[in-house]
C-alpha positions as CSV (number, residue, x, y, z in Angstrom):
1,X,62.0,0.9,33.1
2,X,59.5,-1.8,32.4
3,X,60.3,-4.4,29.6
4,X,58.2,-4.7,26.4
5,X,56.5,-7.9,27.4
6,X,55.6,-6.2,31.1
7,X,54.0,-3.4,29.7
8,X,52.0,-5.9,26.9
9,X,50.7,-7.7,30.5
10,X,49.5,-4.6,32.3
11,X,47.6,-3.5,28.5
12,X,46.0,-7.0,28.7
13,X,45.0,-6.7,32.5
14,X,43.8,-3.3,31.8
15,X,41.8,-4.4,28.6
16,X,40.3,-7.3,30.7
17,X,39.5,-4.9,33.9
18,X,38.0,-2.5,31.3
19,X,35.8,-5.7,29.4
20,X,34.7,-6.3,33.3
21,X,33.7,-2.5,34.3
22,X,31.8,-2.5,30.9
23,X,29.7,-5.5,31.0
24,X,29.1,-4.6,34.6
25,X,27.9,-0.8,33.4
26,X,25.6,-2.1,31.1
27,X,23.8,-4.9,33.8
28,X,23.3,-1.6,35.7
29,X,21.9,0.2,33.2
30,X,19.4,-2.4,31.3
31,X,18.3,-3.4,34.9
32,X,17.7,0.1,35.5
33,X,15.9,0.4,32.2
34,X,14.1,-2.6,32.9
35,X,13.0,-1.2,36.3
36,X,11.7,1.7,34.9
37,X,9.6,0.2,32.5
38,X,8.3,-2.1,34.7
39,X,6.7,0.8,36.9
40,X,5.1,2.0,34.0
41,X,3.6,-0.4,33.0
42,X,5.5,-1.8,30.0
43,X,7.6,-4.3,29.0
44,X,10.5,-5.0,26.7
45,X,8.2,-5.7,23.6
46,X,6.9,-2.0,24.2
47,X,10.7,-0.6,24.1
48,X,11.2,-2.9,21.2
49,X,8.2,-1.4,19.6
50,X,9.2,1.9,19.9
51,X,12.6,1.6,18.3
52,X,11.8,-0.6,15.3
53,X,11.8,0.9,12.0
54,X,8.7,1.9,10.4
55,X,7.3,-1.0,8.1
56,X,8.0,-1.1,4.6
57,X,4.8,0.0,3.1
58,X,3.7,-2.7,0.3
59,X,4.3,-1.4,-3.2
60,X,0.5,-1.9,-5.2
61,X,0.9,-4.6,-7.6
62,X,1.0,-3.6,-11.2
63,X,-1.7,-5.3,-13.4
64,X,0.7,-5.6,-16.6
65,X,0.2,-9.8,-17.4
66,X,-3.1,-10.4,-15.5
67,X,-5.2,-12.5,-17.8
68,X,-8.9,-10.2,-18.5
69,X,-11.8,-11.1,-20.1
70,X,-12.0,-10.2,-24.1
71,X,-14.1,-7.4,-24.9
72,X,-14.1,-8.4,-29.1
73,X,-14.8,-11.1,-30.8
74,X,-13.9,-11.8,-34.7
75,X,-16.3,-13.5,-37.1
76,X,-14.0,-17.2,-36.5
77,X,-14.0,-16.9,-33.0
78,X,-10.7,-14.9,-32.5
79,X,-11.0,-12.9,-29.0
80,X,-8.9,-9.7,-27.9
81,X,-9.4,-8.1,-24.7
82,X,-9.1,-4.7,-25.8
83,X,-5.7,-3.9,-24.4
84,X,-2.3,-3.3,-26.3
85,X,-2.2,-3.0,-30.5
86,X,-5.2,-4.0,-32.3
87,X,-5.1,-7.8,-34.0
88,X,-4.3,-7.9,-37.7
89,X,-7.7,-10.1,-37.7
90,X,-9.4,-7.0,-36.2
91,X,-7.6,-4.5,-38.0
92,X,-8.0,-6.0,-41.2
93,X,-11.6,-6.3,-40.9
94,X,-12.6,-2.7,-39.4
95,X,-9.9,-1.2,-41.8
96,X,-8.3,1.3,-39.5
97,X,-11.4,2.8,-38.5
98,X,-11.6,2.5,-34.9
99,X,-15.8,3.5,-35.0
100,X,-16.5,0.5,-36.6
101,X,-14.8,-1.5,-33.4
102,X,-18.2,-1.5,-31.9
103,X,-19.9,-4.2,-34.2
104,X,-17.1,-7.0,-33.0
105,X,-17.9,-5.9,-29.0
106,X,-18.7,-9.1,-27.0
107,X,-22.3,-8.6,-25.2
108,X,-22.2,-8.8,-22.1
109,X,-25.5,-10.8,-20.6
């Protein structure tokens, strides 16, 4: 019967036989891939192409903090773009009634 430290030498010569046969299988097989696409025409960017994932598809950016133009304009200059609560400067001078918003609209030449 083989010792401990025997049979720990034939695993390693095993293992390394087996790292050999491998490597050696897949030289085969890539040259043979290579061969193939060769003869039709492609190349390895093309097999690359193939097998990339999908591209990440951009999300749309959100407008929320992009400076507009103001749309009203209070008696002392004060400015409010129309978005978002209505100023206490505004509110105070159309008195909660939103129909009268259109005397403080900013004309647009």
């Amino acid at each position: 019967m083989a010792t401990a430290s025997e049979l720990r030498a034939q695993a390693e010569a095993l293992l390394a036989q087996a790292a050999e046969q491998e490597a050696s299988d897949k030289k085969k097989l890539f040259e043979g891939v290579k061969k193939k696409l060769e003869d039709g025409g492609y190349g390895i960017h093309d097999l690359m192409d193939y097998f990339a994932p999908p591209k990440a598809i951009k999300a749309k950016k959100s407008l929320a903090g992009t400076k507009i133009p103001s749309k009203y304009r209070g008696p002392n200059g004060e400015e409010w773009s129309g978005r978002g609560r209505v100023p206490a400067w505004l509110d105070t001078l159309i008195g909660g009634d939103k129909e009268k918003l259109s005397a403080y609209l900013i004309d647009k030449v």
